[in-house]
PDB file of N, CA, C, O and CB in Angstrom:
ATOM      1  N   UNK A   1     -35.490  59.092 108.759  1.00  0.00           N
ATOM      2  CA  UNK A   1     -36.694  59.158 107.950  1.00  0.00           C
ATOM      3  C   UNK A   1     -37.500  60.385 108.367  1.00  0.00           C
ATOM      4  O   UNK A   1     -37.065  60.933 109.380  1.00  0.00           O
ATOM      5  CB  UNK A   1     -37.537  57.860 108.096  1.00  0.00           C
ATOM      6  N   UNK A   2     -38.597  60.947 107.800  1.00  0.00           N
ATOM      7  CA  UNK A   2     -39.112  61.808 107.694  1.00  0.00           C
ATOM      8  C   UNK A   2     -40.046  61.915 108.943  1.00  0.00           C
ATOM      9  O   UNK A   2     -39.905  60.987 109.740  1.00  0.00           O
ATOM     10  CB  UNK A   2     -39.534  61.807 106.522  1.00  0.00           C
ATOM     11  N   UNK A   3     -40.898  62.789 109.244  1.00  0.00           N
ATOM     12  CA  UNK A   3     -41.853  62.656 110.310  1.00  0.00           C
ATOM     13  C   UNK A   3     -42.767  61.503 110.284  1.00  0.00           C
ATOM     14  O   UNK A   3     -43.500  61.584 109.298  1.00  0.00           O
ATOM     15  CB  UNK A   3     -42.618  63.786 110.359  1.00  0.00           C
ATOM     16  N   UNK A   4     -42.963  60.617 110.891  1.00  0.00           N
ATOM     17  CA  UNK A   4     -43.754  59.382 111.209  1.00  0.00           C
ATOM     18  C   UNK A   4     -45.515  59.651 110.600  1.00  0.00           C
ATOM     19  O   UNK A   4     -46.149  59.160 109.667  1.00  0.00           O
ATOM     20  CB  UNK A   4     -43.640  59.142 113.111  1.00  0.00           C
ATOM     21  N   UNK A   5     -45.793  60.508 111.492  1.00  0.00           N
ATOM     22  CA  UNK A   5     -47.151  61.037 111.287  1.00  0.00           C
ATOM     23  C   UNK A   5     -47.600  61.500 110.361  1.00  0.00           C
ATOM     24  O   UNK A   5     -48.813  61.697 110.291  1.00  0.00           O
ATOM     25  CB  UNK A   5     -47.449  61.767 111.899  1.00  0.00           C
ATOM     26  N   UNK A   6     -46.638  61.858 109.225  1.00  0.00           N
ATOM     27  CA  UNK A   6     -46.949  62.571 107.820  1.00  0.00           C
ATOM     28  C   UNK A   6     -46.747  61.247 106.824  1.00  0.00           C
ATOM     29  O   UNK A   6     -47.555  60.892 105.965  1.00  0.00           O
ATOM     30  CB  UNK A   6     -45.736  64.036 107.405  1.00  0.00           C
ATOM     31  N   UNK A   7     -45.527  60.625 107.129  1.00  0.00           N
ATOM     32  CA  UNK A   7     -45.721  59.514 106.240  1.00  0.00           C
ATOM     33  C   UNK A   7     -47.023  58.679 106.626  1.00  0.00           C
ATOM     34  O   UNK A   7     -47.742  58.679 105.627  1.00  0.00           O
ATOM     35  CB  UNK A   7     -44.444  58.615 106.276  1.00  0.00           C
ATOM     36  N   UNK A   8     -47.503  58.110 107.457  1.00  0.00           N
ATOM     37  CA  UNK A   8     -48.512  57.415 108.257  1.00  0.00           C
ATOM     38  C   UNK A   8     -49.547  57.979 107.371  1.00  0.00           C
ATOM     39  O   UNK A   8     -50.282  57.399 106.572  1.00  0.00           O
ATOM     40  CB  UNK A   8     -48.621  57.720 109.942  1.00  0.00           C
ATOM     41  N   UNK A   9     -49.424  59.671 107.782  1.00  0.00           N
ATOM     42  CA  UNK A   9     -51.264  60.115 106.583  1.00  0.00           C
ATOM     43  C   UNK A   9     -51.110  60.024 105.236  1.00  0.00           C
ATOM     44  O   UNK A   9     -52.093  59.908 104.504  1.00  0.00           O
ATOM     45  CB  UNK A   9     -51.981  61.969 106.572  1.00  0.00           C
ATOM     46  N   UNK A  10     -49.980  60.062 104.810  1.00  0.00           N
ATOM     47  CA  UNK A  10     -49.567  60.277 102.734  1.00  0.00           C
ATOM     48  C   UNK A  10     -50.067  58.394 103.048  1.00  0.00           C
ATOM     49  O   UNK A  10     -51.274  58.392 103.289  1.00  0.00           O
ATOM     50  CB  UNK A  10     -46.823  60.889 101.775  1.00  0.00           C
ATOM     51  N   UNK A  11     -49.700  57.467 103.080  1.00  0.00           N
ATOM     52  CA  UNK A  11     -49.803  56.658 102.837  1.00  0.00           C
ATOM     53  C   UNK A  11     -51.181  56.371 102.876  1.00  0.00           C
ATOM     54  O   UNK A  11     -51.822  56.031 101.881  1.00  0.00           O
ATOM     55  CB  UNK A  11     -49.058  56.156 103.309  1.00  0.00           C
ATOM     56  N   UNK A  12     -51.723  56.522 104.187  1.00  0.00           N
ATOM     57  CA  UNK A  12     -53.622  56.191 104.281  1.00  0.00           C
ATOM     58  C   UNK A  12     -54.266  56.815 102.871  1.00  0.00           C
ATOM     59  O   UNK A  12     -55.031  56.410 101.995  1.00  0.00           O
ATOM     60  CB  UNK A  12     -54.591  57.261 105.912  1.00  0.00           C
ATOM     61  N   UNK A  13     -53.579  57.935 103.133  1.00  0.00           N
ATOM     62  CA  UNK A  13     -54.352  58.802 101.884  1.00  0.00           C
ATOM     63  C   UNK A  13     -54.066  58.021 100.573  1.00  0.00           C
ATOM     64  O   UNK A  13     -54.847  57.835  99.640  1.00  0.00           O
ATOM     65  CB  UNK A  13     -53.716  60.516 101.676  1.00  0.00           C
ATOM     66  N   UNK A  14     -53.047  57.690 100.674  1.00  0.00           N
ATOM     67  CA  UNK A  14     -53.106  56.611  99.027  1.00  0.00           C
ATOM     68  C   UNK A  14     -53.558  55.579  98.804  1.00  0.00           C
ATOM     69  O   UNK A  14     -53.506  54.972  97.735  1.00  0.00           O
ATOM     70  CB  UNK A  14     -52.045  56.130  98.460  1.00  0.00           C
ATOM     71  N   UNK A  15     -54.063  55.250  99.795  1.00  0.00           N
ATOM     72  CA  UNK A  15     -54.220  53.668 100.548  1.00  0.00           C
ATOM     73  C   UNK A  15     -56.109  53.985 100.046  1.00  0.00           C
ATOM     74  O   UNK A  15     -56.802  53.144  99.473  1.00  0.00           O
ATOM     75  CB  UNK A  15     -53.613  53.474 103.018  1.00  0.00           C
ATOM     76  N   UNK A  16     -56.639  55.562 100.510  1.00  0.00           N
ATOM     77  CA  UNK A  16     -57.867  55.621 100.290  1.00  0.00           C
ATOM     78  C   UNK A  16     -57.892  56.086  98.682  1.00  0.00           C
ATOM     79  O   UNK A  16     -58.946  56.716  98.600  1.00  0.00           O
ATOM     80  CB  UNK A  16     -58.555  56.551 101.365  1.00  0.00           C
ATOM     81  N   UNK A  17     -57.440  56.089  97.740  1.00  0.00           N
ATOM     82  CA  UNK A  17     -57.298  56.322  96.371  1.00  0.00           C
ATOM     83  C   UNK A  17     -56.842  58.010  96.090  1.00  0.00           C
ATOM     84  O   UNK A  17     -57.319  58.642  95.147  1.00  0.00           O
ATOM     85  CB  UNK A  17     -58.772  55.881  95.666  1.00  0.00           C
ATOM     86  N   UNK A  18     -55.767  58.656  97.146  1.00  0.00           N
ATOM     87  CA  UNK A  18     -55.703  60.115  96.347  1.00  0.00           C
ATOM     88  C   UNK A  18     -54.326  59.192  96.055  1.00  0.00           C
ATOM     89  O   UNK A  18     -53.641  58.568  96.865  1.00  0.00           O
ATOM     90  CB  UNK A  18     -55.734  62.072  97.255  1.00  0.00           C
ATOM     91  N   UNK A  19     -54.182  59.330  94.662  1.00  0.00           N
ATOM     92  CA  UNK A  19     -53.348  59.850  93.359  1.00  0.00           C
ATOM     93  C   UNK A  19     -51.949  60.426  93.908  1.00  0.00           C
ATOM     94  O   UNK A  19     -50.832  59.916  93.999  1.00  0.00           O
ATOM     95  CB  UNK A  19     -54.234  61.164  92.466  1.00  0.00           C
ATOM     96  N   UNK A  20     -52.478  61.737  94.247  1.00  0.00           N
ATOM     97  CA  UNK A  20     -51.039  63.049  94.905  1.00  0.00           C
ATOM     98  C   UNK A  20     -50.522  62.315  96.009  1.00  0.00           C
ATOM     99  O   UNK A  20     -49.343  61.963  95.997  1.00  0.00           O
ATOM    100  CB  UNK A  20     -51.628  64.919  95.692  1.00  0.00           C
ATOM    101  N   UNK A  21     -51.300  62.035  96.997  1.00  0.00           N
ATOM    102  CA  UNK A  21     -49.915  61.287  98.345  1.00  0.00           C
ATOM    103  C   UNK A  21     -49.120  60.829  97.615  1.00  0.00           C
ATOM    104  O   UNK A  21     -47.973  61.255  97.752  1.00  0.00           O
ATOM    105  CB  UNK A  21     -50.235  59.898  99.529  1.00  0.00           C
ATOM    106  N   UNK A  22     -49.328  59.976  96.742  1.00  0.00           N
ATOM    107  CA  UNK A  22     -47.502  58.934  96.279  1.00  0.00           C
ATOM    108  C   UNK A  22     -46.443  59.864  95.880  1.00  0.00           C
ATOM    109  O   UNK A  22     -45.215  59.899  95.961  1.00  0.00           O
ATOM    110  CB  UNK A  22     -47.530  57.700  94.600  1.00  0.00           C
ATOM    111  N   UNK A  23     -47.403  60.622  95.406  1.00  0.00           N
ATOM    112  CA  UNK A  23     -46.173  62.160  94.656  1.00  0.00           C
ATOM    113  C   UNK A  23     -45.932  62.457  95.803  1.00  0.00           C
ATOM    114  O   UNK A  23     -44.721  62.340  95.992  1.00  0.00           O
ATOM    115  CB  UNK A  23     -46.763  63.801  93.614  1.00  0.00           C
ATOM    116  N   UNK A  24     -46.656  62.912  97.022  1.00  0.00           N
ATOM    117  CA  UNK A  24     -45.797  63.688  98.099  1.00  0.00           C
ATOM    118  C   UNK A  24     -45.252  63.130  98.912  1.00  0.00           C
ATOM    119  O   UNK A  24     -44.298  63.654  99.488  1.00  0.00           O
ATOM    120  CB  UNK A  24     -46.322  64.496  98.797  1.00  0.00           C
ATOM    121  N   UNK A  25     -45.759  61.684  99.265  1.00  0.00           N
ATOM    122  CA  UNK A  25     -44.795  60.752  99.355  1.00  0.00           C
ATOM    123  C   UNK A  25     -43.671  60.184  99.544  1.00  0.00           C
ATOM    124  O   UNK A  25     -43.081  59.890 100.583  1.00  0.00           O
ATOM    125  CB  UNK A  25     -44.784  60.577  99.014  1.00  0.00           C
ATOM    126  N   UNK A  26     -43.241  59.959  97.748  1.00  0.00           N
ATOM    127  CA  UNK A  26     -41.768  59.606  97.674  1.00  0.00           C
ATOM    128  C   UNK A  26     -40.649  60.316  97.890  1.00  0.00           C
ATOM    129  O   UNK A  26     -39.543  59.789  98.005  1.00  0.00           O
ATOM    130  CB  UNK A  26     -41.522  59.255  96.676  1.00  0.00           C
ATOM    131  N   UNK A  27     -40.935  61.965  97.980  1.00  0.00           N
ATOM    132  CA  UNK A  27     -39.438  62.345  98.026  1.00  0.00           C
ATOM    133  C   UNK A  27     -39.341  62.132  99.824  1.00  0.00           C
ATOM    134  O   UNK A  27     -38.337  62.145 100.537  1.00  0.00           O
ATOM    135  CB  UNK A  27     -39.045  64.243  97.287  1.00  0.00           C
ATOM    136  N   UNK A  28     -40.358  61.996 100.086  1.00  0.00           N
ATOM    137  CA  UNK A  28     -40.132  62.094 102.088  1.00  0.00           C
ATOM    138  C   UNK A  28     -39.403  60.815 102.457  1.00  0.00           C
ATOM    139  O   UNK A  28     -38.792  60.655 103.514  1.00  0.00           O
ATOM    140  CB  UNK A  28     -41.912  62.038 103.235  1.00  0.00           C
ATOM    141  N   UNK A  29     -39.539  59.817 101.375  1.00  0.00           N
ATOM    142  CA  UNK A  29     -39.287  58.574 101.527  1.00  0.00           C
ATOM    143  C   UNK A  29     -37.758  58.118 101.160  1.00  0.00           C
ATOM    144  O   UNK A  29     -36.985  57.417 101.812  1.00  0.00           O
ATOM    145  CB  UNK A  29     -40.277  57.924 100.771  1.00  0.00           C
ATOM    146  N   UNK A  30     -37.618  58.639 100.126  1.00  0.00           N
ATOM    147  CA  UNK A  30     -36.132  58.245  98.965  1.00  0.00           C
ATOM    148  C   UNK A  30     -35.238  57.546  99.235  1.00  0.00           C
ATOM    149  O   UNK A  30     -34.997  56.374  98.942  1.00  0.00           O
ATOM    150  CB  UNK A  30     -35.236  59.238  98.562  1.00  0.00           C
ATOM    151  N   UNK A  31     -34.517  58.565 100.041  1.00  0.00           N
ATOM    152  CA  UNK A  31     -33.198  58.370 100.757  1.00  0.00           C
ATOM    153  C   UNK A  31     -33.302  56.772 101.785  1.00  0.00           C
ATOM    154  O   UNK A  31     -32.406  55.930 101.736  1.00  0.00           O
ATOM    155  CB  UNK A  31     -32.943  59.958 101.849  1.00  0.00           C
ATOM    156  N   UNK A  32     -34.405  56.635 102.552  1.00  0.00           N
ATOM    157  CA  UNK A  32     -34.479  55.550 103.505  1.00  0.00           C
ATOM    158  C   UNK A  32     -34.615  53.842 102.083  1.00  0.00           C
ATOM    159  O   UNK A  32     -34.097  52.726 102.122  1.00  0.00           O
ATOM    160  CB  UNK A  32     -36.296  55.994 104.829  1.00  0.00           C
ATOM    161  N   UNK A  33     -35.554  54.510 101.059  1.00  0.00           N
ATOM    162  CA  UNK A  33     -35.912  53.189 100.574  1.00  0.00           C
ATOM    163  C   UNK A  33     -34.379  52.730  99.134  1.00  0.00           C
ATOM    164  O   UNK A  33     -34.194  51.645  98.582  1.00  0.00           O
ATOM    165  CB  UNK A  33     -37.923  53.421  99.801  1.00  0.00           C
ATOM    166  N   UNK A  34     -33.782  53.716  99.002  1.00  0.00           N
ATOM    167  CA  UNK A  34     -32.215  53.710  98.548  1.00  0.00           C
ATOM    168  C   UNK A  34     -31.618  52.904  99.509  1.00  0.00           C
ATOM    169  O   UNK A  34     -31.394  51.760  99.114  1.00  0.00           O
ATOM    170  CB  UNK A  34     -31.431  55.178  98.503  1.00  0.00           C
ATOM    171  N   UNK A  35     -31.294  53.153 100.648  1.00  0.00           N
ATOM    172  CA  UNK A  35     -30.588  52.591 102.290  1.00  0.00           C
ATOM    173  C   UNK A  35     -30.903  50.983 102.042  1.00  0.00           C
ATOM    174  O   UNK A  35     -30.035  50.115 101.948  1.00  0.00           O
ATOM    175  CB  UNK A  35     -31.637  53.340 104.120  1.00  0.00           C
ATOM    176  N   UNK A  36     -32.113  50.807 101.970  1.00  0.00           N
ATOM    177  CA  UNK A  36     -32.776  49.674 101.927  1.00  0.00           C
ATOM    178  C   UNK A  36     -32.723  49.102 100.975  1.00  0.00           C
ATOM    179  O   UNK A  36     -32.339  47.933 101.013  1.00  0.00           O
ATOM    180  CB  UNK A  36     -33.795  49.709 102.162  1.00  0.00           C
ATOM    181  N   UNK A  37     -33.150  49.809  99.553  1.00  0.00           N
ATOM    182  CA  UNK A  37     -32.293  48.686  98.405  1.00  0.00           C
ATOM    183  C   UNK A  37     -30.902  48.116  98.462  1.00  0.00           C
ATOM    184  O   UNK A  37     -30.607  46.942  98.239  1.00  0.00           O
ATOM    185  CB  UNK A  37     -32.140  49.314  97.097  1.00  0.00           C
ATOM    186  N   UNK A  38     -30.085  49.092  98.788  1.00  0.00           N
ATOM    187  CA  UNK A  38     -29.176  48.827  98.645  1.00  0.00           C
ATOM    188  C   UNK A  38     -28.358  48.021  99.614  1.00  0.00           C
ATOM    189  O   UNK A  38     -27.320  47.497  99.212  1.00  0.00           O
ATOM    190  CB  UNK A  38     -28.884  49.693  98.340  1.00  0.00           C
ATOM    191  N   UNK A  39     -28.752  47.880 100.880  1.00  0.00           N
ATOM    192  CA  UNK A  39     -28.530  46.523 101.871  1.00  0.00           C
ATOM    193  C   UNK A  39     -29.167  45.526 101.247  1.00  0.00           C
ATOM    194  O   UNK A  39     -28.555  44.458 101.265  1.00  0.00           O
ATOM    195  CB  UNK A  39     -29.129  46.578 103.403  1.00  0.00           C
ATOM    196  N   UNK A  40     -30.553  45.537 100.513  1.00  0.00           N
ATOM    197  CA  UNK A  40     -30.985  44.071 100.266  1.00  0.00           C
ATOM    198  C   UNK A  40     -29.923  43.914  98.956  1.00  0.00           C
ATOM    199  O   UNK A  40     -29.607  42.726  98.894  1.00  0.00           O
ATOM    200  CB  UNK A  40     -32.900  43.805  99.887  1.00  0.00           C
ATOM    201  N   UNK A  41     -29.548  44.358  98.351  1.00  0.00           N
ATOM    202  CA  UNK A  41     -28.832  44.085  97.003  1.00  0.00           C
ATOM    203  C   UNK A  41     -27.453  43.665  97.103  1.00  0.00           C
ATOM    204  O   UNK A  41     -27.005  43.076  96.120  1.00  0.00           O
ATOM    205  CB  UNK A  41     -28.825  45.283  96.138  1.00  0.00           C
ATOM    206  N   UNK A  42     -26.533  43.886  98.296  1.00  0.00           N
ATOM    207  CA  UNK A  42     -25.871  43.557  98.668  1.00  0.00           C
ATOM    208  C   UNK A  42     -26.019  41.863  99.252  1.00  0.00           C
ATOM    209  O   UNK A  42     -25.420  40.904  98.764  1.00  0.00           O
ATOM    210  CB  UNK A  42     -25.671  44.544  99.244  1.00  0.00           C
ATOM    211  N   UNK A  43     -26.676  41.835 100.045  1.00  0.00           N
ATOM    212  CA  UNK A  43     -27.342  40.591 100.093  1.00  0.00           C
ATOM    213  C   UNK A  43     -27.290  39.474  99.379  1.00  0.00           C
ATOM    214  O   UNK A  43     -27.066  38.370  99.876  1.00  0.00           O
ATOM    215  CB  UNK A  43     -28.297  40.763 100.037  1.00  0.00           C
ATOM    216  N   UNK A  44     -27.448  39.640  98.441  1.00  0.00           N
ATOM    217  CA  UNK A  44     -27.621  39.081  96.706  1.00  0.00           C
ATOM    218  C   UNK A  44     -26.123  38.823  96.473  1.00  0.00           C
ATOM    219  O   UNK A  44     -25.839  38.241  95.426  1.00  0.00           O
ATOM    220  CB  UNK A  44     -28.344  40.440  95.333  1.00  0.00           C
ATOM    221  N   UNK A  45     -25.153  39.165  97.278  1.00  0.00           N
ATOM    222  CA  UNK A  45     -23.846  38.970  96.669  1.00  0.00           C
ATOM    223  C   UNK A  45     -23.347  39.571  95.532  1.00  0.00           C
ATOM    224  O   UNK A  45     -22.406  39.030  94.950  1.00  0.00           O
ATOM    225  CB  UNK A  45     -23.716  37.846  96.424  1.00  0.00           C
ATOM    226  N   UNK A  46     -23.893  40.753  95.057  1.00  0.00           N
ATOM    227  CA  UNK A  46     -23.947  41.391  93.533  1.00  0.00           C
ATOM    228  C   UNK A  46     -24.194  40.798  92.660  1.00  0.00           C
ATOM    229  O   UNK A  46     -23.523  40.957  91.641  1.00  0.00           O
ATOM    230  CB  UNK A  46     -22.993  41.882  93.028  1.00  0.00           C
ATOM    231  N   UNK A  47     -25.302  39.830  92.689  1.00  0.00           N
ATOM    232  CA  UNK A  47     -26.012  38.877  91.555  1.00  0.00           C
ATOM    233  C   UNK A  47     -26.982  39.669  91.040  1.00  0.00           C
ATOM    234  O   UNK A  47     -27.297  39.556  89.855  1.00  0.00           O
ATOM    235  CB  UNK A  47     -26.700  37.481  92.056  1.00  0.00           C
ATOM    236  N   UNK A  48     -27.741  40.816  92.087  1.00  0.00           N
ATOM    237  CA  UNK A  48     -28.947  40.662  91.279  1.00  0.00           C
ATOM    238  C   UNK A  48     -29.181  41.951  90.179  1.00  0.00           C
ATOM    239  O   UNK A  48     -28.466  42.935  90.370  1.00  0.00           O
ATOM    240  CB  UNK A  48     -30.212  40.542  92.343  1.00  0.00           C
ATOM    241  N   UNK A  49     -30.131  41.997  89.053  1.00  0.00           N
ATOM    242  CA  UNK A  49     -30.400  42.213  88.103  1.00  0.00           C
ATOM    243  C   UNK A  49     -30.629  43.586  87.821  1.00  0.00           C
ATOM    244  O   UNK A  49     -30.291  44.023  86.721  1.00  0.00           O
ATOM    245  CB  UNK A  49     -31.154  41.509  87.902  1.00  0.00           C
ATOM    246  N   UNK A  50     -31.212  44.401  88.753  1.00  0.00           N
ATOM    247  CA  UNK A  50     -31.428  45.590  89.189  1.00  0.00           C
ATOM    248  C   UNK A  50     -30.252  46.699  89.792  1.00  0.00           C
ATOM    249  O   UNK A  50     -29.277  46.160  90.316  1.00  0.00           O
ATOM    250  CB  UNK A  50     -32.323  45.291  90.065  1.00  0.00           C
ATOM    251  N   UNK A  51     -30.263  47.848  89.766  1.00  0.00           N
ATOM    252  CA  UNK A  51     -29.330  48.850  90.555  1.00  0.00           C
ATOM    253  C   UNK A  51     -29.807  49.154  91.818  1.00  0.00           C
ATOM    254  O   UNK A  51     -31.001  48.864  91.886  1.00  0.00           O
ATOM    255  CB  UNK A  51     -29.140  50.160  89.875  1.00  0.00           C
ATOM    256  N   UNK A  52     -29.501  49.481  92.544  1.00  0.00           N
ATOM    257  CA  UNK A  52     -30.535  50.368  93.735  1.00  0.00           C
ATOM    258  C   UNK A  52     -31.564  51.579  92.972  1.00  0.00           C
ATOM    259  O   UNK A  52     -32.698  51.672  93.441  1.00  0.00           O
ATOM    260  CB  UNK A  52     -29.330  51.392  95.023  1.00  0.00           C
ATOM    261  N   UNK A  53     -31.269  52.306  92.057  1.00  0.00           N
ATOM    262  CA  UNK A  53     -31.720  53.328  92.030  1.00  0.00           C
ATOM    263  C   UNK A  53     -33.344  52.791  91.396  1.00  0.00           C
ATOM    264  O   UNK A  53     -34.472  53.185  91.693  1.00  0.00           O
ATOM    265  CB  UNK A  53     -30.712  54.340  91.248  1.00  0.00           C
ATOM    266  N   UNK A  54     -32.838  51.641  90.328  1.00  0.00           N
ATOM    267  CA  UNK A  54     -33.580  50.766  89.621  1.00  0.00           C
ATOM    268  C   UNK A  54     -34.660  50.483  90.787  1.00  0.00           C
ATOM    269  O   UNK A  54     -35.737  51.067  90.906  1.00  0.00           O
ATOM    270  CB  UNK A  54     -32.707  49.472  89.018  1.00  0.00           C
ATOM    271  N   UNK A  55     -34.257  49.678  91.447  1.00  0.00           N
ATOM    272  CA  UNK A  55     -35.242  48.683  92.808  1.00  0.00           C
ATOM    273  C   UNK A  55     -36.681  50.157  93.333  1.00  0.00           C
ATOM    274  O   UNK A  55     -37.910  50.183  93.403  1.00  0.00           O
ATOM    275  CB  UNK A  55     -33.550  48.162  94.977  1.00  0.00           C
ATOM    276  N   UNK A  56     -35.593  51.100  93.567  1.00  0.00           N
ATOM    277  CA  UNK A  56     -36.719  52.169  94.255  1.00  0.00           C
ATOM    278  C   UNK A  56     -37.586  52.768  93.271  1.00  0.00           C
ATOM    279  O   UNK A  56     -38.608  53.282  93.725  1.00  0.00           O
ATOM    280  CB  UNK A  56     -36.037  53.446  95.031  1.00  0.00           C
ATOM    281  N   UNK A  57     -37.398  52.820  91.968  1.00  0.00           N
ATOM    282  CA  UNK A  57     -38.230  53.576  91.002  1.00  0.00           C
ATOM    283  C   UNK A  57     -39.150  52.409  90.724  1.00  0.00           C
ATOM    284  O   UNK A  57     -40.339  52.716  90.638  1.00  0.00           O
ATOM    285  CB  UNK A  57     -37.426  54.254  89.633  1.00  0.00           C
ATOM    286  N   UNK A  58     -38.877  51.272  90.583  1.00  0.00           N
ATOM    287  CA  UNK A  58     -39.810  49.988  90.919  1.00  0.00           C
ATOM    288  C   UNK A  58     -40.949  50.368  91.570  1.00  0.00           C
ATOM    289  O   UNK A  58     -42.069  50.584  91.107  1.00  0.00           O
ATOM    290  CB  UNK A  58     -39.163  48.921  91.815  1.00  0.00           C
ATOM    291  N   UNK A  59     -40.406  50.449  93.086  1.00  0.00           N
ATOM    292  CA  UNK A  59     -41.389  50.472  94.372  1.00  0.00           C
ATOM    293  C   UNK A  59     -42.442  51.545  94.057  1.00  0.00           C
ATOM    294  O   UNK A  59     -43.641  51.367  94.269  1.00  0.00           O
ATOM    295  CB  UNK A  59     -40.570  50.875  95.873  1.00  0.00           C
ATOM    296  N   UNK A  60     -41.803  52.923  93.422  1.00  0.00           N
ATOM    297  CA  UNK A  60     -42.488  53.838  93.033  1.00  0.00           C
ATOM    298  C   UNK A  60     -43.434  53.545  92.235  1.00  0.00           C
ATOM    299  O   UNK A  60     -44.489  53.850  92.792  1.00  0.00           O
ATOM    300  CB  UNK A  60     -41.875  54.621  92.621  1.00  0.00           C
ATOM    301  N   UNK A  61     -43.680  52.965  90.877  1.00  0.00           N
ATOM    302  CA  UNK A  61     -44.245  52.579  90.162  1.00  0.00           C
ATOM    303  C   UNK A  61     -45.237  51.622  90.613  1.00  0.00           C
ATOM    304  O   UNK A  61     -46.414  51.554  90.256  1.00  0.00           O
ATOM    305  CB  UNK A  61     -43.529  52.315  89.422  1.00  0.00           C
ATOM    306  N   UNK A  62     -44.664  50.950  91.376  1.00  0.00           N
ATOM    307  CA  UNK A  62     -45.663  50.045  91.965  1.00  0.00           C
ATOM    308  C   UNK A  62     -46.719  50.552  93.131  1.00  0.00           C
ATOM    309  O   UNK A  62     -47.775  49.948  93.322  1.00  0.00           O
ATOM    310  CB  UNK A  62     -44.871  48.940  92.519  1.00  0.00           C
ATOM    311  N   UNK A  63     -46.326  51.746  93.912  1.00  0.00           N
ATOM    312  CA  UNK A  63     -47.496  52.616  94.668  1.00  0.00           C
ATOM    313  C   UNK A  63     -48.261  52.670  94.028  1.00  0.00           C
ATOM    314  O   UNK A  63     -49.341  52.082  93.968  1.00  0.00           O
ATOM    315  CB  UNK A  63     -47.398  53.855  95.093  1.00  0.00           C
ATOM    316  N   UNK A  64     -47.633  53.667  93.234  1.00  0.00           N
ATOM    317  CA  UNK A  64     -48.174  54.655  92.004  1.00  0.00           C
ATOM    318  C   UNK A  64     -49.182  54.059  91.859  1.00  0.00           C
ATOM    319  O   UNK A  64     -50.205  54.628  92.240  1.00  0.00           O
ATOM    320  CB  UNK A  64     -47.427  54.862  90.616  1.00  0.00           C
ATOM    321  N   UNK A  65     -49.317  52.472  91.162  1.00  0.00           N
ATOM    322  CA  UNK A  65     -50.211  52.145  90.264  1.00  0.00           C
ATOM    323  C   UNK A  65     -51.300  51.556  91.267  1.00  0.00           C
ATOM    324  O   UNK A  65     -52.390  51.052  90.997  1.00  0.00           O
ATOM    325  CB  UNK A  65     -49.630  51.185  89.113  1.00  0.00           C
ATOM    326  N   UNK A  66     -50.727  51.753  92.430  1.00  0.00           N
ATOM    327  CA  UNK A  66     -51.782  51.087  93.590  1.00  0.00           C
ATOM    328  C   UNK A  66     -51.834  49.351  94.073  1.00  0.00           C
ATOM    329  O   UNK A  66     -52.680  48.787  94.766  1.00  0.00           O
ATOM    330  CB  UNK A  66     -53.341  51.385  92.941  1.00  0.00           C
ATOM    331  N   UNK A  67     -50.320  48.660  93.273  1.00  0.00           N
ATOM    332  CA  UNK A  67     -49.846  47.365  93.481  1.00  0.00           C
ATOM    333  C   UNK A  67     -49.073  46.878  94.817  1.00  0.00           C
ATOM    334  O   UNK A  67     -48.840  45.707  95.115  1.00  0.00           O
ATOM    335  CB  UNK A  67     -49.045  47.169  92.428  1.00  0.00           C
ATOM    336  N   UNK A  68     -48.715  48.077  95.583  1.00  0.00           N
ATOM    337  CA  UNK A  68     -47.718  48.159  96.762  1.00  0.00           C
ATOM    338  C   UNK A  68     -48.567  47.947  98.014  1.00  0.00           C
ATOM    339  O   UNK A  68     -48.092  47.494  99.055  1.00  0.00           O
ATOM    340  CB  UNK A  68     -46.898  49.630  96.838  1.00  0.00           C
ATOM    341  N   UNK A  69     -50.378  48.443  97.799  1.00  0.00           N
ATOM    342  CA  UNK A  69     -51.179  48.428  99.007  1.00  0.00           C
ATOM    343  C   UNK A  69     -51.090  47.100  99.405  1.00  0.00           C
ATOM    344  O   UNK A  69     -51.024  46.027  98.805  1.00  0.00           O
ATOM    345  CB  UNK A  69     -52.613  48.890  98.859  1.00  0.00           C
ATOM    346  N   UNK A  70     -51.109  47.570 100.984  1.00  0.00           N
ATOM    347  CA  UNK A  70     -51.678  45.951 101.318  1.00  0.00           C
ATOM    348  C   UNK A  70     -51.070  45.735 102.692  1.00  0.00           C
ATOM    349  O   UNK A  70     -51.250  44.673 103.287  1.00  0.00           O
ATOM    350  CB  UNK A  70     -51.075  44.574 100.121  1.00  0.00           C
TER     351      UNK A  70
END
């Protein structure tokens, strides 16, 4: 994953309402939260409904809109 300390501030910063962290954000992120869909989806036994690529553009959307804080 990317530098700790940069993800740590993009996130606060989105966390305090800037908009741009999620954009600068996700590409620092991608690759790890792909890794991670795609072990939990496996999981699922190939039941579930979604792709990996699907699951992470989710998560994205869901920053984005400020539904992911917390």
């Amino acid at each position: 994953m990317s530098d700790v300390g940069t993800v740590t501030q993009l996130l606060n910063a989105a966390q305090s309402g800037d908009s741009k962290a999620v954009d600068r954000l996700f590409p620092l992120i991608y690759d790890e939260l792909r890794q991670r869909a795609h072990r939990q989806r496996m999981g699922f036994g190939g039941h579930a409904t979604m792709n990996t690529t699907a699951i992470v553009h989710e998560a994205y959307f869901k920053l984005a809109q400020g539904d992911g804080a917390g």
